[in-house]
C-alpha positions in Angstrom: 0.0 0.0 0.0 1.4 3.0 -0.9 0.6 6.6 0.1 -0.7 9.4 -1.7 1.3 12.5 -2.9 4.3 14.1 -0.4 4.1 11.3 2.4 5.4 8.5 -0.3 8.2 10.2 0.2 11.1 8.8 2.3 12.5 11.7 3.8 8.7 12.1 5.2 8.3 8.5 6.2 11.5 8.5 8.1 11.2 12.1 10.1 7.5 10.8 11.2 9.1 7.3 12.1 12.2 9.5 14.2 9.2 11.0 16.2 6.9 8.1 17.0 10.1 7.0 18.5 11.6 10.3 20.2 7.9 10.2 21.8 7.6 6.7 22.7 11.0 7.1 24.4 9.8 10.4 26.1 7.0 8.4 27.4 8.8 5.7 28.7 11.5 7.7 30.3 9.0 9.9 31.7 7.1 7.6 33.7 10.2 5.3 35.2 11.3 8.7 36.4 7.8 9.2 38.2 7.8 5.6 39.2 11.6 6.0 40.8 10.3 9.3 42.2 7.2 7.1 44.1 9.2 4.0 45.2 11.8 6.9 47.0 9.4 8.8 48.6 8.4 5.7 50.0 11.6 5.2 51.6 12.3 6.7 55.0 14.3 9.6 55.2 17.3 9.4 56.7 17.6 11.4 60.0 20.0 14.3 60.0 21.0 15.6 63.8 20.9 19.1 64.4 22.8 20.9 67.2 19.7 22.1 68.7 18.2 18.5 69.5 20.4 18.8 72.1 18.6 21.6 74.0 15.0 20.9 75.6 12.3 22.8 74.1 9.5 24.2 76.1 6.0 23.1 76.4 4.7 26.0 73.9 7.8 25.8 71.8 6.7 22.1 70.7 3.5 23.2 70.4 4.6 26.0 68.1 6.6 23.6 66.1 4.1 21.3 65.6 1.8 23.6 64.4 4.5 24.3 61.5 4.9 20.7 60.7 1.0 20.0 60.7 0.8 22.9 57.6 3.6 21.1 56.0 2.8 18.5 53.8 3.2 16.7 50.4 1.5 18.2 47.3 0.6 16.7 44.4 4.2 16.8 42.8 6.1 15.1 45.9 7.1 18.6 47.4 6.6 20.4 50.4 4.2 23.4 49.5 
């Protein structure tokens, strides 16, 4: 079967062939980057100590900071918003 008019032509056949394949490879690479994202976010974090851990914080001072923490959370994209 052969196509009508300019898409017989190679040079057409072939730069529509290149990207089918530039976006199938797009694809691909695009969602085992999101997968690798999901299975590292699933990982714990490792803990970093801080200086201050050493000092005991007052009663409204973990309040306070909890507070923070509570507004923090994931969005959509994996990052703190």
């Amino acid at each position: 079967m052969t196509l009508p008019g300019q898409f017989s032509d190679p040079r057409v056949i072939t730069l529509v062939g290149l990207l089918a394949v530039t976006a199938a490879t797009w694809v691909v690479l695009g969602l085992h980057r999101a997968r690798a994202r999901r299975e590292c976010s699933r990982a714990p974090l490792e803990r970093v100590w801080h200086p201050q851990e050493t000092i005991e914080l007052t009663a409204d001072e973990e309040r306070a900071f909890g507070q923070v923490v509570s507004h923090l959370s994931l969005g959509s994209a994996g990052r703190i918003r």
